[in-house]
C-alpha positions as CSV (number, residue, x, y, z in Angstrom):
1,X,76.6,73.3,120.8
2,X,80.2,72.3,122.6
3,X,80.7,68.4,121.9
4,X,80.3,66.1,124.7
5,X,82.9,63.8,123.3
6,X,85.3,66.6,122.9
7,X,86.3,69.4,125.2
8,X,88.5,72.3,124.3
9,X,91.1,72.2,121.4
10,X,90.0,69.2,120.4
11,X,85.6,70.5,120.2
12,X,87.3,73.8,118.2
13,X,88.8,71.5,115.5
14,X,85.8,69.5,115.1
15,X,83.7,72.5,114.9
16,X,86.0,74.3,112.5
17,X,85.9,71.1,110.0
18,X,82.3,70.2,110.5
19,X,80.9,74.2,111.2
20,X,78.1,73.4,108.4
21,X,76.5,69.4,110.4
22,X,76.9,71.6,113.5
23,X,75.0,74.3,112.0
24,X,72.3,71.7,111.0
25,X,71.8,70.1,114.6
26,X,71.3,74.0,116.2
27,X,68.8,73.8,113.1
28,X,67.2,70.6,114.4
29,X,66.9,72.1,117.8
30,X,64.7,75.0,116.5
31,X,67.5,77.8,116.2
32,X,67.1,80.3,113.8
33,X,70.6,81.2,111.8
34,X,71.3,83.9,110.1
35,X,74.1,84.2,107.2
36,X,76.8,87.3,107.2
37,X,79.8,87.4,105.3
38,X,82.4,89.6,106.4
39,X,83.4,91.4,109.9
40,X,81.2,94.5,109.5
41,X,77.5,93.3,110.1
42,X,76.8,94.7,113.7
43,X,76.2,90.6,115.0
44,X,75.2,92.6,118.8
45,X,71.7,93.3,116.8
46,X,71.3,89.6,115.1
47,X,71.8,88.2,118.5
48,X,69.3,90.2,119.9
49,X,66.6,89.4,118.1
50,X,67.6,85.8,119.1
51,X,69.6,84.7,115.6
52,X,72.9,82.5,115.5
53,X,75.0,84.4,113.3
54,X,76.9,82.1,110.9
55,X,79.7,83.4,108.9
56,X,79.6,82.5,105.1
57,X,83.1,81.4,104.2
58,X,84.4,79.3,101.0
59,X,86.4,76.1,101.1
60,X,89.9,76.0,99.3
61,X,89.5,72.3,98.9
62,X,86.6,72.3,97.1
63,X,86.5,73.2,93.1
64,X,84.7,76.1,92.0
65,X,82.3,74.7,89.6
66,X,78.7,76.7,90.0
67,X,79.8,80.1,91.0
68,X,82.1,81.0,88.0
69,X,78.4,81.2,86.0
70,X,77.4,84.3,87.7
71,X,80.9,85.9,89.2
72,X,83.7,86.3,86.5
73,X,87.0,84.7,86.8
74,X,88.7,87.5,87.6
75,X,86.6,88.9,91.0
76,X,88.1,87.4,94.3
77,X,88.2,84.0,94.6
78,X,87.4,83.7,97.9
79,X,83.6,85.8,97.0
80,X,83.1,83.2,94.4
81,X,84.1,80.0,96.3
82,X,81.5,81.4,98.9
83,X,78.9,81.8,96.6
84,X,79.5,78.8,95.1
85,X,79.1,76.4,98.4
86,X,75.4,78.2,98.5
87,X,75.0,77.2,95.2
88,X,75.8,73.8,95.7
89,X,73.9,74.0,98.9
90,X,75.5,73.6,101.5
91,X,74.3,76.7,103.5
92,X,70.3,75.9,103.1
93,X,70.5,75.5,106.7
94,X,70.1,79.5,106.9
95,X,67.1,81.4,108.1
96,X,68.6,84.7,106.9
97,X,71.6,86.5,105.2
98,X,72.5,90.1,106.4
99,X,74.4,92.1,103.8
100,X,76.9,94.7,104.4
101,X,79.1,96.6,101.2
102,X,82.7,96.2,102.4
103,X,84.0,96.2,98.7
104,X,82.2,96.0,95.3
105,X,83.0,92.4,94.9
106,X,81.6,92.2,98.3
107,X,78.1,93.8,97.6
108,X,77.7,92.3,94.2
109,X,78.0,88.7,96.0
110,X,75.4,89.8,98.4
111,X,72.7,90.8,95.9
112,X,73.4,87.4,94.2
113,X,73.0,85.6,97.4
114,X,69.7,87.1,98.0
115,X,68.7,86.6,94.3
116,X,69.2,83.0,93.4
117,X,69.3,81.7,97.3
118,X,66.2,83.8,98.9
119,X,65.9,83.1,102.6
120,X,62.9,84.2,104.8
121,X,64.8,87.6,106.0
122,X,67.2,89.7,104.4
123,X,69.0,92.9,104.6
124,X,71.7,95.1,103.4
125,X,74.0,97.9,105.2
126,X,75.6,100.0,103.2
127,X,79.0,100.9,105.2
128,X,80.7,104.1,104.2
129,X,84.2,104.2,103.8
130,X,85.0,107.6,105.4
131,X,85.4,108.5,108.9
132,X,83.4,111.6,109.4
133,X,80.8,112.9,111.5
134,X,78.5,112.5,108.1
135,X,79.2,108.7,108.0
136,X,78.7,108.3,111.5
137,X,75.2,109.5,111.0
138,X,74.5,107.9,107.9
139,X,75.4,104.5,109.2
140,X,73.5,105.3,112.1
141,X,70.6,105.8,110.1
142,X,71.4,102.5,108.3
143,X,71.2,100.9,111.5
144,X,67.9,102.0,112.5
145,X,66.5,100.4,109.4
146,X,67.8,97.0,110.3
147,X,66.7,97.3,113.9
148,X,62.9,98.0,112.0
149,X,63.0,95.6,109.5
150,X,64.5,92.7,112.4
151,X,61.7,93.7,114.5
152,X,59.4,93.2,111.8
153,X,60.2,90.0,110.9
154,X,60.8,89.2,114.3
155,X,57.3,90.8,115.4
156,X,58.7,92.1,118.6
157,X,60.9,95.3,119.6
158,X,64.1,95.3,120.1
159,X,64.6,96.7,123.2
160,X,67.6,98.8,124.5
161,X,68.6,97.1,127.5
162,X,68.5,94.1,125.5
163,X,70.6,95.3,123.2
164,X,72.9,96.6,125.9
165,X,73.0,92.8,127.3
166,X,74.0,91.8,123.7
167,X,77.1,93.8,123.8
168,X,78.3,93.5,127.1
169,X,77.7,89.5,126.0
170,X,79.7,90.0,122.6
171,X,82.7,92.4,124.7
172,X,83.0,89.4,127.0
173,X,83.3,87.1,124.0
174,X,86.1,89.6,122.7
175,X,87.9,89.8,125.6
176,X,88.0,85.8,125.9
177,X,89.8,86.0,122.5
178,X,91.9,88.9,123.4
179,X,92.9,86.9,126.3
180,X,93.9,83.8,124.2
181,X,95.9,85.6,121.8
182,X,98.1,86.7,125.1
183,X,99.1,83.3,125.3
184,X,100.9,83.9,122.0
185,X,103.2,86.9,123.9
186,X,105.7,84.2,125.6
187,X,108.5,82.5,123.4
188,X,107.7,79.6,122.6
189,X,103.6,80.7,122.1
190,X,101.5,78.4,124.3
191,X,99.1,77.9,121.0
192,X,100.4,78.0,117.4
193,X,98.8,80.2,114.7
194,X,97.1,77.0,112.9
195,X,95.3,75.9,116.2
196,X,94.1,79.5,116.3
197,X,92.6,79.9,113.4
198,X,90.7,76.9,113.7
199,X,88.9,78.2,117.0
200,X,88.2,81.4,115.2
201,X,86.9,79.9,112.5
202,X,84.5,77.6,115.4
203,X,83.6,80.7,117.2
204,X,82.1,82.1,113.9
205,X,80.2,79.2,113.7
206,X,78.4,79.0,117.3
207,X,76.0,80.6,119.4
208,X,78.1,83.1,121.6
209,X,77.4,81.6,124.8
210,X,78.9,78.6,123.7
211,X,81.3,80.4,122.0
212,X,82.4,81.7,125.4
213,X,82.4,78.7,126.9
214,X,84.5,76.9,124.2
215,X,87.4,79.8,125.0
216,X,87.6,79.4,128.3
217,X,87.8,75.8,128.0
218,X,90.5,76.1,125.2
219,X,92.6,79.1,127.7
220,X,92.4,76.9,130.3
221,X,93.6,73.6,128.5
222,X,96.6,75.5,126.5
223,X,97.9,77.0,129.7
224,X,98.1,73.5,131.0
225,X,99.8,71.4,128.6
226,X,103.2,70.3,127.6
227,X,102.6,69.7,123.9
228,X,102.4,73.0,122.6
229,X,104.4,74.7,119.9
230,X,108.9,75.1,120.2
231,X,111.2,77.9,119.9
232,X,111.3,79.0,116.2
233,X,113.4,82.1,115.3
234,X,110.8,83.6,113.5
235,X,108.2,85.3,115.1
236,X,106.0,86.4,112.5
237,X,102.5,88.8,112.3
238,X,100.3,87.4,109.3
239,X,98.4,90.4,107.8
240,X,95.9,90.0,105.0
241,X,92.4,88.9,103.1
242,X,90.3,86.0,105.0
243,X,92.3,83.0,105.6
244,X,89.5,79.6,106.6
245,X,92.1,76.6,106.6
246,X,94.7,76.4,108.0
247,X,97.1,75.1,105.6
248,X,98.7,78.0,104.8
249,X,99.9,78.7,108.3
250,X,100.6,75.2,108.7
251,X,103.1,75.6,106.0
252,X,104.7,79.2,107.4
253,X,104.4,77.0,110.7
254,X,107.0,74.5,109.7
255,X,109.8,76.5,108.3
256,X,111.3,77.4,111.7
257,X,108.8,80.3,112.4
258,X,105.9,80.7,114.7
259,X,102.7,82.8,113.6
260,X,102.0,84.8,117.1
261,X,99.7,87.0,115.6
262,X,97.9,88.3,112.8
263,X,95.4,90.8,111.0
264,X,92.6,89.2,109.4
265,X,89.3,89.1,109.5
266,X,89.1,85.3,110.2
267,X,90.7,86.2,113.8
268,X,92.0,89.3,115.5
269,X,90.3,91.8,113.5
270,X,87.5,90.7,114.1
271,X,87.1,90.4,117.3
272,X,89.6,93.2,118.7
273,X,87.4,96.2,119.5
274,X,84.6,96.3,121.9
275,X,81.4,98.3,121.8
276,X,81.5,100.9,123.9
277,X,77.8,101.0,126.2
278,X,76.5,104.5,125.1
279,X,72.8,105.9,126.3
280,X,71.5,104.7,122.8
281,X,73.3,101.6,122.0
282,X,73.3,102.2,118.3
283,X,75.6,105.4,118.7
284,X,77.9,102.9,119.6
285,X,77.5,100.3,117.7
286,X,78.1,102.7,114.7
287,X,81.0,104.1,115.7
288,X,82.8,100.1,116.7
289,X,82.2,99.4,113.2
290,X,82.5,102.4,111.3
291,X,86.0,103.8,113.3
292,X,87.3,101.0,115.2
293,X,87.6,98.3,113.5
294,X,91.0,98.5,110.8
295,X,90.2,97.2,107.4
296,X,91.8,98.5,104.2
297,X,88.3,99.3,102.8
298,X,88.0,102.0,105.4
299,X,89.8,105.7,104.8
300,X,91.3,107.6,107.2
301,X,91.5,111.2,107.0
302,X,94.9,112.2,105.9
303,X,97.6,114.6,108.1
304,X,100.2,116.9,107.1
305,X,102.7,114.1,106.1
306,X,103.2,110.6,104.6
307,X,104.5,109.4,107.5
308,X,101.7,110.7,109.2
309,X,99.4,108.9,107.0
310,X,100.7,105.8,107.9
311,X,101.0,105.9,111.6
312,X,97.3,106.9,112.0
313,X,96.7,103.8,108.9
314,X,99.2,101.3,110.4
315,X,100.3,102.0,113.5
316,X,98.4,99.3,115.5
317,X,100.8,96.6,113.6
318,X,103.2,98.4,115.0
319,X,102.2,98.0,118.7
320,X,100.8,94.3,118.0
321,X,104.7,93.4,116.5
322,X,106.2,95.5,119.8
323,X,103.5,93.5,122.2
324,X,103.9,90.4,120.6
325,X,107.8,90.2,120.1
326,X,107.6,90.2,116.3
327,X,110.3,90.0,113.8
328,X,108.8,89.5,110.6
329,X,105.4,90.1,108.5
330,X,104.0,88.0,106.0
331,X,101.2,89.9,104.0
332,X,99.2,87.7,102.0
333,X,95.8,88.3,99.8
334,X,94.3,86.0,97.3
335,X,94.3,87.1,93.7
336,X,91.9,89.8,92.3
337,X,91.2,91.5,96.1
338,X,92.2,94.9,95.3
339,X,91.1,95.9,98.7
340,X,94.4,94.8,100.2
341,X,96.4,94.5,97.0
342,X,96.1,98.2,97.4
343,X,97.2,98.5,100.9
344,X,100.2,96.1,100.1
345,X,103.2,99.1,98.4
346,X,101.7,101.4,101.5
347,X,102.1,98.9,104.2
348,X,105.3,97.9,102.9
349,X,107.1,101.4,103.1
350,X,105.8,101.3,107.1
351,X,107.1,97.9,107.6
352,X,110.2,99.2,106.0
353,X,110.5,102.5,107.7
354,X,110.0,100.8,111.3
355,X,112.2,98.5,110.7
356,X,110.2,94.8,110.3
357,X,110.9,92.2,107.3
358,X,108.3,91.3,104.9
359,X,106.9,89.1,102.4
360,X,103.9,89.7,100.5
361,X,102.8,86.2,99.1
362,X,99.2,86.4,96.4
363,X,97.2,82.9,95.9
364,X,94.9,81.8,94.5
365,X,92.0,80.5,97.6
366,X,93.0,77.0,97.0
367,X,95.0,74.3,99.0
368,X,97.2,73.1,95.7
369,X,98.0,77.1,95.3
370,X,99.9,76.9,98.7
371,X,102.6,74.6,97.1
372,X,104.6,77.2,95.6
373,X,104.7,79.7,97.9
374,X,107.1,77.2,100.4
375,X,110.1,78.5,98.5
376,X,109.6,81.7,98.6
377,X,108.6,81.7,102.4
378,X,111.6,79.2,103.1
379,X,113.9,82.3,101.3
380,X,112.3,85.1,103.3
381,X,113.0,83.2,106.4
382,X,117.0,82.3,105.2
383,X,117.2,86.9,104.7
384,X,115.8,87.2,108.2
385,X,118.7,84.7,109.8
């Protein structure tokens, strides 16, 4: 699926603003896609029964006109911007849609989208939210019911070592991306927190292989060229609810700061942990998505102190602002997510206590929301001076 005409940065920013033709042509050339909306289905087993996972995502310049009849105005905007490209069809390019419940919002959008836009195959995982030896196995168990009901739609087994080729492919993938993000550790970053977005956005929208093959070219271009991003004196960690454009790092972007990293599931959250190759590849397949990957929906057991609580919650933003040089943190969520609205008076005493400044910014999962928020970014970067 990488562009002929375009190679590296340039193929990721077609492929982030025209993911849904691109989708369409694998289509045309007899691949089967299959629809997932967040971070937690386990993509290792929808690649191995030969499905191009394609993540569901909304589009803040488009007007929510269809959704709003069957998601209330006051759920997440983002869930009902997604729903409402389906409605409007723009995803009928889909041979599937795997469900998993990340939030109630979250799973309510999923039994709508397999409602009113049936596909040939669907399936839900329910994902506890507790880390215990009892979730492990439960979500285990969950996962052996997808493998059955993929192999019988599939009509073929899924076999272990192919699953095991499937992760060692999807670990490679992840290490190409942790391997990009590196190039934001030098001052100034070799790639700006815009341009990266946009190749995560195009990796969720490709076959892995070509995936792959897109980050290496990108790596291999940035390293190279003269153009990239200047010293800012901000070097800020973006923390938050899915971000799919751009624009609002654009606008951080160009008020003296650089974004070098962030935690969101539309980039390093994503991708960060590997699967670990166990005997029975589901043990850990589980265990990568039920304990390693850091999302607010996800409790961790608590300790014998606050502070406690939040090292074991948030101390991997500390080690990413350490590794990364950072000296500011910009949480942002769009209105009506209480998953991280939740997080947001927690994560703030951290930041505090270890010293970091931060902004939290809400809005509303639309490009004329962004507007506003210049000011108050503008005025968080003035404090930090």
């Amino acid at each position: 699926m990488i562009q002929a005409s375009a190679r590296g940065l340039d193929n990721a920013r077609q492929l982030c603003r025209n993911r849904e033709a691109a989708a369409r042509q694998l289509k045309a050339e007899g691949r089967k896609l299959m629809g997932y909306l967040c971070s937690y289905p386990p993509l290792e087993m929808v690649t191995a029964m030969d499905f191009v996972p394609f993540r569901l995502l909304g589009d803040m310049a488009e007007p929510i006109t269809r959704a709003d009849a069957y998601l209330a105005s006051i759920i997440c905007p983002f869930l009902r911007s997604a729903l409402d490209l389906g409605l409007k069809e723009r995803h009928d390019f889909l041979d599937g849609f795997l469900g998993t419940h990340v939030c109630d919002c979250g799973e309510k959008f999923c039994h709508l989208w397999n409602y009113y836009l049936p596909s040939q195959y669907h399936h839900f995982i329910d994902i506890p939210h507790v880390v215990h030896q009892a979730s492990f196995d439960f979500l285990k168990g969950g996962l052996e019911l997808f493998r059955s009901t993929l192999e019988d739609y599939a009509g073929r087994p899924m076999s272990r070592e192919r699953l095991k080729d499937e992760i060692r492919a999807h670990n490679r993938q992840r290490a190409l991306v942790r391997e990009l993000y590196e190039l934001r550790k030098v001052d100034p970053p070799l790639l700006s927190g815009a341009e990266n977005l946009e190749i995560m956005v195009a990796l969720m929208s490709i076959p892995i292989e070509d995936g792959c093959e897109l980050l290496q070219e990108v790596i291999a271009e940035v390293k190279e060229r003269q153009d990239g991003p200047q010293k800012k004196a901000a070097r800020l960690l973006l923390w938050g609810s899915p971000l799919t454009d751009a624009g609002l790092i654009e606008m951080i972007e160009s008020l003296d700061s650089n974004v070098v990293m962030d935690d969101i599931c539309i980039g390093s959250r994503h991708f960060w942990p590997d699967v670990e190759l166990t005997e029975d590849p589901l043990d850990g397949i589980a265990r990568r998505y039920l304990v390693e990957l850091k999302c607010p929906r996800t409790f961790r057991e608590t300790t014998e102190s606050y502070a406690k609580d939040q090292e074991v919650r948030f101390g991997y933003l500390g080690d990413y602002a350490r590794d990364w040089s950072v000296n500011g943190v910009i949480m942002q969520s769009v209105r009506y997510c209480d998953t991280h609205g939740y997080e947001v008076p927690v994560l703030k005493d951290y930041l505090d206590g270890i010293g970091l400044p931060n902004l939290y910014l809400e809005h509303e999962y639309t490009m004329i929301a962004l507007a506003p928020l210049r000011t108050r970014v503008q005025a968080f970067l003035e404090m930090m001076e």
